[in-house]
GUVO-109364 format. One record per residue (C-alpha): residue number from 0; residue in three letters; x, y, z. Coordinates in steps of 0.5 Angstrom, whole numbers, plus 500, padded with zeros to 3 digits. Layout:
BEGIN
[NUM, 'ALA', [X, Y, Z]];
...
REM end
This chain:
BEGIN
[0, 'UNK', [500, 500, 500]];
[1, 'UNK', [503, 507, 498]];
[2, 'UNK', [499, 514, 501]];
[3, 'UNK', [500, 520, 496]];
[4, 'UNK', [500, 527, 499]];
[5, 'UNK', [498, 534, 496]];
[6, 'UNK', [499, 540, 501]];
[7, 'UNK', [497, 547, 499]];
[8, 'UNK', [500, 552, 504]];
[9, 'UNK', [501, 559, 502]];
[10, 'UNK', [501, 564, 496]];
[11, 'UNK', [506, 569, 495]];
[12, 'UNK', [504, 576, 492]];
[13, 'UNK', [510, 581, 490]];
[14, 'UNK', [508, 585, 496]];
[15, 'UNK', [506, 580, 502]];
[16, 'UNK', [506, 572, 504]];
[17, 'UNK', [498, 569, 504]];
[18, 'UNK', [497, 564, 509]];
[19, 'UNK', [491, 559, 508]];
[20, 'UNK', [490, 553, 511]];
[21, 'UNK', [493, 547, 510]];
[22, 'UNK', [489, 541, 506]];
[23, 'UNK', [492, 535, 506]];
[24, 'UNK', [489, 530, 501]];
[25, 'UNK', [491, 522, 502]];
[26, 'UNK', [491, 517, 497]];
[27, 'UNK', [492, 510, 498]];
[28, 'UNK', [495, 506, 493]];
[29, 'UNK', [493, 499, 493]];
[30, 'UNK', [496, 493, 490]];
[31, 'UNK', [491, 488, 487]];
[32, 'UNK', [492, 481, 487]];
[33, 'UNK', [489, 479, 482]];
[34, 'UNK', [489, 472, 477]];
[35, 'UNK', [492, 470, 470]];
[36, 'UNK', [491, 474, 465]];
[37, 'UNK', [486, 469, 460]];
[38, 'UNK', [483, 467, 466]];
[39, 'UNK', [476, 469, 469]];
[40, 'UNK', [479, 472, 475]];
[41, 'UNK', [483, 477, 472]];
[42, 'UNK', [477, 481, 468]];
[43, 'UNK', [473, 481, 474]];
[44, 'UNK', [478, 484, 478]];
[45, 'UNK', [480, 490, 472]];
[46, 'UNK', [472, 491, 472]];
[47, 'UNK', [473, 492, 480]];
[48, 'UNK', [479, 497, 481]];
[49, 'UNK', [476, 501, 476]];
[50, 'UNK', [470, 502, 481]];
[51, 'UNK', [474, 502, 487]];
[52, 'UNK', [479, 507, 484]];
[53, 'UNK', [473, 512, 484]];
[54, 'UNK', [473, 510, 493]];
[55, 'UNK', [475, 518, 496]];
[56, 'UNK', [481, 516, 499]];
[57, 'UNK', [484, 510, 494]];
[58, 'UNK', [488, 511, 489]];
[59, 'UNK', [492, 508, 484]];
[60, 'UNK', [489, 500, 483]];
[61, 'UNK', [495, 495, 481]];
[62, 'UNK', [493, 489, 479]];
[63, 'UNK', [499, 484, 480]];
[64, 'UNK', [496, 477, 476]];
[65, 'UNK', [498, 471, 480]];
[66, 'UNK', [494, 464, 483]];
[67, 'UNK', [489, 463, 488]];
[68, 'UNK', [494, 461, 493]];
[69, 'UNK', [499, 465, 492]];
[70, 'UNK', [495, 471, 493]];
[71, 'UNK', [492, 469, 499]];
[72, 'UNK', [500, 469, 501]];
[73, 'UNK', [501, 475, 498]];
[74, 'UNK', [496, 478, 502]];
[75, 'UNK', [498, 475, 508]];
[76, 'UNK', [504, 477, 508]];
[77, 'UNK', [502, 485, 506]];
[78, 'UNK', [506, 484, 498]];
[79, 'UNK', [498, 485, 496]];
[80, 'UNK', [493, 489, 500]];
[81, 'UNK', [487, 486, 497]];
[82, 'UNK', [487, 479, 493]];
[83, 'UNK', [482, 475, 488]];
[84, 'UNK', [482, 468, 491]];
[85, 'UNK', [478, 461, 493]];
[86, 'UNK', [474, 460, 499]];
[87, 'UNK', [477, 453, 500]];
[88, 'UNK', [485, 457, 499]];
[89, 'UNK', [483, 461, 504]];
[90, 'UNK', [480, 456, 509]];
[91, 'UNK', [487, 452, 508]];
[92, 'UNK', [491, 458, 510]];
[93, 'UNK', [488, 460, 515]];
[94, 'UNK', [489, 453, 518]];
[95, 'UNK', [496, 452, 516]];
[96, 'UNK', [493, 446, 511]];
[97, 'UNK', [498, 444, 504]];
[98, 'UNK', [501, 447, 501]];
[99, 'UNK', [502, 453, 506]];
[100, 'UNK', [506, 452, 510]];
[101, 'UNK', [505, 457, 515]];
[102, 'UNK', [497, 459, 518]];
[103, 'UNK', [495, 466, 513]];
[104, 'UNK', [493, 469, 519]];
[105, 'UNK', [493, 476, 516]];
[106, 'UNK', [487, 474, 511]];
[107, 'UNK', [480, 475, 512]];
[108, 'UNK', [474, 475, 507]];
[109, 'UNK', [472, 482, 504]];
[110, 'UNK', [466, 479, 500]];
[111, 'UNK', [464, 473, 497]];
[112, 'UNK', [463, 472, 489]];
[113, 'UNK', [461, 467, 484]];
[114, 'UNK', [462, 460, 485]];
[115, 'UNK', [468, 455, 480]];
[116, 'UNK', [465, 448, 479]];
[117, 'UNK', [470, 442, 480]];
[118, 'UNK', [470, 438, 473]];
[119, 'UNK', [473, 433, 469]];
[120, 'UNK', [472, 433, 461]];
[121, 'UNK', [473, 427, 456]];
[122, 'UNK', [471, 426, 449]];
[123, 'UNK', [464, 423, 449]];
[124, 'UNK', [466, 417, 447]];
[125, 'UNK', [472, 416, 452]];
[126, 'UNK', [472, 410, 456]];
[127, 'UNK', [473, 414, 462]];
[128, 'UNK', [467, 413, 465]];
[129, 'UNK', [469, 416, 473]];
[130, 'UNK', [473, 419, 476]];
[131, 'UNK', [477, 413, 478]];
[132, 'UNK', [478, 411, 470]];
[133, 'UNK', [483, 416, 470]];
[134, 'UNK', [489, 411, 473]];
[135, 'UNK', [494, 411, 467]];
[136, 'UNK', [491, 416, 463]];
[137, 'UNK', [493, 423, 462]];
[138, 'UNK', [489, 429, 465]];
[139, 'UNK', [491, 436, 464]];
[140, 'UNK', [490, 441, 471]];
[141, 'UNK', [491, 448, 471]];
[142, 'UNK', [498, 451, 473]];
[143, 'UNK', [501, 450, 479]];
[144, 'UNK', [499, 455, 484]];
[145, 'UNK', [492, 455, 481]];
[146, 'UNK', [487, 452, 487]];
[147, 'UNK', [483, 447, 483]];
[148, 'UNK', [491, 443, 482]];
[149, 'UNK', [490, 443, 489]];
[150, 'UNK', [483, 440, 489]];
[151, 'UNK', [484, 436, 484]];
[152, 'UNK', [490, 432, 487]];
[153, 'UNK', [485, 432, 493]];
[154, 'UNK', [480, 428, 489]];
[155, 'UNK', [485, 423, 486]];
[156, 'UNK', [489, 421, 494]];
[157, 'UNK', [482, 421, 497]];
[158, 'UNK', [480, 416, 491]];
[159, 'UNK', [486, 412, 492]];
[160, 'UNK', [490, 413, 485]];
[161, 'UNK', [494, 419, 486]];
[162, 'UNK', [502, 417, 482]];
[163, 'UNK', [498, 412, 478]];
[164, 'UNK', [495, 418, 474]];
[165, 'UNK', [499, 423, 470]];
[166, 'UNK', [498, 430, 471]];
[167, 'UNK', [500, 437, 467]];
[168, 'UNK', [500, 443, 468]];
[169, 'UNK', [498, 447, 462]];
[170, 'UNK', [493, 453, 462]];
[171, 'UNK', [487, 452, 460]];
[172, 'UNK', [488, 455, 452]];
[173, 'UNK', [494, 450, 450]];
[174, 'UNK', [490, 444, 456]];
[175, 'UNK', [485, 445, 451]];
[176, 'UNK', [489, 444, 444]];
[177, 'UNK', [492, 438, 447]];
[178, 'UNK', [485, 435, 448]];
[179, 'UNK', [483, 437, 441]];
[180, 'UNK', [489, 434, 438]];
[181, 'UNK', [489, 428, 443]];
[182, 'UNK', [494, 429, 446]];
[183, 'UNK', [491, 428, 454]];
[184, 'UNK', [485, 424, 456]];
[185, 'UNK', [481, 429, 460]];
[186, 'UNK', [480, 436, 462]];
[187, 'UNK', [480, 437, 470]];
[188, 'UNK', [478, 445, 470]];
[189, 'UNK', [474, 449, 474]];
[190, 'UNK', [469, 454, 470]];
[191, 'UNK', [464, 458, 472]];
[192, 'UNK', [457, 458, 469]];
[193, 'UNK', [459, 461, 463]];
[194, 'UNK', [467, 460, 461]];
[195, 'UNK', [469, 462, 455]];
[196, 'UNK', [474, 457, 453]];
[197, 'UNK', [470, 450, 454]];
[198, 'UNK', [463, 455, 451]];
[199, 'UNK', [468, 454, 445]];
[200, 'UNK', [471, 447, 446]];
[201, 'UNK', [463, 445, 446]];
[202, 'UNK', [462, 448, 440]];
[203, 'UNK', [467, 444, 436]];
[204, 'UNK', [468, 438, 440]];
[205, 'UNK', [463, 433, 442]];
[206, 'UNK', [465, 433, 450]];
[207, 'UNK', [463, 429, 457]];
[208, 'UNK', [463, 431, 464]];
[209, 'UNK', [466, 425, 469]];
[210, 'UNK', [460, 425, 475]];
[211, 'UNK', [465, 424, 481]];
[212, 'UNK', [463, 419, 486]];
[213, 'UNK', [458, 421, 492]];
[214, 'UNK', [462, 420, 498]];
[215, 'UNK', [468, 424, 495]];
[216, 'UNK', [464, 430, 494]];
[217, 'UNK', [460, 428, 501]];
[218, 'UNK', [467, 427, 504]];
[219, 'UNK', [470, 434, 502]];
[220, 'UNK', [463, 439, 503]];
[221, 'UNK', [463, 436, 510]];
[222, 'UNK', [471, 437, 511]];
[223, 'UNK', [471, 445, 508]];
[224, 'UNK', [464, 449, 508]];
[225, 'UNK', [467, 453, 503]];
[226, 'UNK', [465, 447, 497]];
[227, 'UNK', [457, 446, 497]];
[228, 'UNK', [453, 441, 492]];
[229, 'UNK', [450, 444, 485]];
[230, 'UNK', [450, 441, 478]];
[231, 'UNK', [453, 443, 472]];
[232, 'UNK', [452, 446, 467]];
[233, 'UNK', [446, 451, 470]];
[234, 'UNK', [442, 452, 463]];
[235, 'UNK', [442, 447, 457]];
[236, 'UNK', [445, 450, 451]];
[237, 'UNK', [450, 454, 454]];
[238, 'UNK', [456, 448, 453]];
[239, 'UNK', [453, 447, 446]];
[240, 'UNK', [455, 439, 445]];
[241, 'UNK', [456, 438, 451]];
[242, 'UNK', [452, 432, 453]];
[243, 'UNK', [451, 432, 460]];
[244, 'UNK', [449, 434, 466]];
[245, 'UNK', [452, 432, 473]];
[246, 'UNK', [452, 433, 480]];
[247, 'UNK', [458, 437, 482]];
[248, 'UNK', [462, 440, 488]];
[249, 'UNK', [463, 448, 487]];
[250, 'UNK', [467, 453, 491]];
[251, 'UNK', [466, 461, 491]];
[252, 'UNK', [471, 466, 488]];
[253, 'UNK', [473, 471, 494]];
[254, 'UNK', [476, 478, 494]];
[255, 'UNK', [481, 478, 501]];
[256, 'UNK', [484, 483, 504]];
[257, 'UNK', [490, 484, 508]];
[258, 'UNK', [486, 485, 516]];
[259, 'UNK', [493, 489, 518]];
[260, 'UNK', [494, 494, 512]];
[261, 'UNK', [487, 495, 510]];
[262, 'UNK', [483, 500, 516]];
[263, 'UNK', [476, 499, 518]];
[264, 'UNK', [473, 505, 514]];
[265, 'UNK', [477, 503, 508]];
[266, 'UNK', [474, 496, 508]];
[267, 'UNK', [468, 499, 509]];
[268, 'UNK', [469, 504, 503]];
[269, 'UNK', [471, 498, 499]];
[270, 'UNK', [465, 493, 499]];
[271, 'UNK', [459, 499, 500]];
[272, 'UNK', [462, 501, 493]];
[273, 'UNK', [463, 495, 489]];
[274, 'UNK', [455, 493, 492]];
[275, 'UNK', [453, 500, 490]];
[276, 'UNK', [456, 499, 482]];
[277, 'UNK', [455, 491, 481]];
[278, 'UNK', [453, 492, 475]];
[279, 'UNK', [460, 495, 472]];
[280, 'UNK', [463, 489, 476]];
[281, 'UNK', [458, 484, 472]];
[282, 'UNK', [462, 487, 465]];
[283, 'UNK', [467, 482, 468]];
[284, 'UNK', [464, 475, 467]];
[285, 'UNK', [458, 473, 464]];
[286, 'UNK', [457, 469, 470]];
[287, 'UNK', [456, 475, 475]];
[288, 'UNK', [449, 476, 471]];
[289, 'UNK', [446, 471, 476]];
[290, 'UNK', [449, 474, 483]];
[291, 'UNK', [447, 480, 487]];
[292, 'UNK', [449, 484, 492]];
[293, 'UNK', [446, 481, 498]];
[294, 'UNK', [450, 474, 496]];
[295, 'UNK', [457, 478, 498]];
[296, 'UNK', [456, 477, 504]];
[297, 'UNK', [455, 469, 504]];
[298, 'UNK', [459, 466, 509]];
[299, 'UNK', [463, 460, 506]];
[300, 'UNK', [467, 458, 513]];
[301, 'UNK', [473, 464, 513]];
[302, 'UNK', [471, 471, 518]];
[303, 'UNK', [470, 477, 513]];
[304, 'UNK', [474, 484, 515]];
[305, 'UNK', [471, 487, 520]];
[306, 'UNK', [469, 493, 516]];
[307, 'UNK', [466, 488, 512]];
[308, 'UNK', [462, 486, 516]];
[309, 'UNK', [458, 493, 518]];
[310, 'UNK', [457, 494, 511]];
[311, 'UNK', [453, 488, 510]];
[312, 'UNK', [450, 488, 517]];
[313, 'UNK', [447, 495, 515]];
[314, 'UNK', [444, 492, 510]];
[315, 'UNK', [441, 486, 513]];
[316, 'UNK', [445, 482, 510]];
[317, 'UNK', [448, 478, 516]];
[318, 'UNK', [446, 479, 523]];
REM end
């Protein structure tokens, strides 16, 4: 965080000093944690600073990509002011779970956002029928420090085939040229309601969606309440050749702040701006045309900022 100052002080005429009072303006810079460029996250968060650049007291707004459990790091740590995350990265930190190596006890919640779905993708006439199918084929997570890579080596311990399964790392573009060319057998990836690289993955491929076993997703909702049950995807005709539906585990997006470095007023300043100017957030992913408001104040298992929390309980979302 860097504060800014201008002072007016005096004016000189050519025969006498004019002494008027000084007016000091403070400006605080933020560092923003924000995702990858290409990814979801990172329009979401531009769509943000440009409404919090307009909060009196804040700013310049830099943005510095990065991944979900690296900014949650970053916050802790005060290289970040405020981040873009995952609740269950967040949930992890605080507890000082893998991969952190140390609780992120600095880091609390601003306000909740859209959800990411746990999914694995296959061609339609894979043999890949579950999840355990995986074991010796080729499956592409999201790159290293990305929270659905930690979901998903997750799902493969709990499922008994971790080290059978040969993972990569690609992002989702070149992910998706190798699953067009064939070079991996699935698609392990988190998208929102409307993710544009998999809409037009759909439109040229004819794909599947790998159910996951019901004891695993009862076992991780009742290990983090930061996942919840819900189908994917939302509306038929949005993932044009995509021929199925699943029940599914999901986990909401969260803006983060540094409790230490980010007061109470400006806490409070930053989420009454950016519930009062939703709409000019929404132009950041199509899959915030469904969330309102009041959801930013959804409790999903890590404590809000206490600023936060006076803005939500004045408008009756929170008691």
């Amino acid at each position: 965080m860097k504060i800014s100052r201008s002072f007016v002080s005096t004016v000189a005429t050519a025969s006498s000093f004019v002494v008027l009072p000084v007016m000091t303006a403070y400006a605080v810079d933020l560092n923003f944690g924000s995702g990858r460029q290409g990814g979801s996250q990172y329009p979401v968060t531009v769509a943000m600073s440009q409404v919090l650049e307009k909060v009196p007291g804040i700013g310049r707004v830099s943005l510095q990509p990065g991944g979900s459990i690296g900014n949650i790091i970053r916050v802790d740590t005060g290289k970040s002011d405020i981040a873009i995350s995952m609740s269950i990265s967040l949930r992890d930190g605080r507890a000082g779970n893998a991969p952190f190596k140390k609780k992120t006890s600095n880091a609390v919640q601003l306000m909740t956002l859209h959800a990411f779905n746990v999914m694995a993708l296959v061609p339609a006439d894979s043999p890949i029928k579950s999840f355990r199918d995986f074991a010796g084929k080729k499956i592409n997570f999201a790159p290293k420090g990305y929270s659905i890579t930690h979901v998903g080596f997750r799902i493969l311990e709990k499922l008994g085939i971790k080290g059978k399964v040969k993972v990569g790392y690609l992002r989702i573009g070149g992910a998706i040229q190798a699953f067009k060319d064939g070079h991996i057998d699935g698609l392990l990836y988190a998208p929102s309601n409307r993710y544009g690289p998999i809409i037009n993955l759909a439109q040229t491929r004819t794909i599947r969606a790998v159910q996951l076993d019901k004891k695993i997703m009862d076992d991780m909702v009742n290990e983090n309440p930061s996942f919840f049950k819900t189908t994917w995807p939302k509306s038929k005709g949005i993932y044009k050749r995509l021929v199925n539906k699943v029940t599914n585990i999901a986990y909401p997006n969260i803006i983060l702040a540094n409790k230490k470095r980010i007061s109470n007023s400006q806490a409070y300043a930053m989420v009454k701006a950016i519930a009062e100017n939703f709409d000019k957030v929404r132009v950041g992913d199509p899959s915030l045309n469904d969330f309102q408001p009041k959801d930013m104040a959804r409790n999903v298992g890590s404590p809000f900022h206490a600023g936060a929390v006076r803005y939500y309980k004045e408008r009756g979302w929170v008691k």
